[in-house]
N, C-alpha and C positions, 0 to 999 in steps of 0.2 A: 800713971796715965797710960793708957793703951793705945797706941796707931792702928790705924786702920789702913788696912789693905790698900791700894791703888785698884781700880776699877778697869777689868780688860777690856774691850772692845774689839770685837771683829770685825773688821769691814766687811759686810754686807754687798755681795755687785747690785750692779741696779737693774729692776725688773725691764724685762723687755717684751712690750706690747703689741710683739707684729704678728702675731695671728688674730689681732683682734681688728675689725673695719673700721676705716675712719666715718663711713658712712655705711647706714643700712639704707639702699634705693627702694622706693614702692614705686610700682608702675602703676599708673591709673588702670583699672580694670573692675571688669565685676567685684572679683575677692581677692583675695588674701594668701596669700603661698606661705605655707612655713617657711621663714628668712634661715633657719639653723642655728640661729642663736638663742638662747637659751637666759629668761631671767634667773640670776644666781640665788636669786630665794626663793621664788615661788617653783622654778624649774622648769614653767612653761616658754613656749617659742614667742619671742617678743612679737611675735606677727597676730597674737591673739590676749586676750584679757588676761587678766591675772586668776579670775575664779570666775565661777559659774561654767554653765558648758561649753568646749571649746567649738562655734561656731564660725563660718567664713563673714568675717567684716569686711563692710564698703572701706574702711581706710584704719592705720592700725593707731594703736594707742601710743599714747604715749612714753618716750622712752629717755632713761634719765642714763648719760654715759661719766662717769666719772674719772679726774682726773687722771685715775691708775688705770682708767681705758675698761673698768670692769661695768658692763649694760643690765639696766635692771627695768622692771616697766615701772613710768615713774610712782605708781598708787604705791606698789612693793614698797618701794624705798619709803615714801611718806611714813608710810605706814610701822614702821621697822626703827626713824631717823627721832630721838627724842626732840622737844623743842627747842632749845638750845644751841642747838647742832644744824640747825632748818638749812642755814646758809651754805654751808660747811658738813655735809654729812660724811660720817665716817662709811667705809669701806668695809662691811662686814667679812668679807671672804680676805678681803688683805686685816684687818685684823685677830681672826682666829687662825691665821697661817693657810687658809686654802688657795690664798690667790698667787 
C-alpha cells in the first residue's frame, strides 16, 4: 500500500483593496468625465458603455463591484458570468492570477 504525501500549503496574505474606491461619485452635469477606472474585461473607463462608440452620456452605466473590490460594467460581467454563478459571480482577474 502506498502513502500519500501530506498536502503543503502556504499561507497566502490577504489582498488588500485600498487603491480601489469605495465609491465612484457622478456629478449631475451635461456629460460624463472619464472616472479612471477601468472595466477589467472590456478595458474601457466605467464612465462610458462597454462597446460601440465611446460617446459622452447623460449618466453612466451601470457598474457591478465585486466583493474582491475588482469594478466591471455590469453587461461585461453578465456577459463573461455562466448561469449558475448569476448570484455569485467569480472574479475573472482574481481567478487567473491578475488581480
Amino acid at each position: 500500500m502506498s502513502s500519500v504525501p501530506p498536502v503543503r500549503v502556504t499561507p497566502q496574505p490577504p489582498v488588500q483593496a485600498t487603491t480601489i474606491p469605495l465609491h465612484i461619485k457622478w456629478q449631475d452635469g451635461d456629460s460624463l468625465q472619464p472616472s479612471g477606472y477601468n472595466c477589467l474585461l472590456c478595458k474601457r473607463d466605467l464612465s462610458y458603455r462597454p462597446e460601440g462608440p465611446i460617446l459622452p452620456l447623460s449618466a453612466p452605466p451601470p457598474v457591478a463591484v465585486l466583493s474582491c473590490g475588482h469594478c466591471f460594467h455590469d453587461l461585461c460581467l453578465q456577459r463573461m458570468t455562466p448561469n449558475d454563478q448569476a448570484n455569485d459571480p467569480p472574479c475573472i482577474p482574481c481567478v487567473i492570477g491578475e488581480g
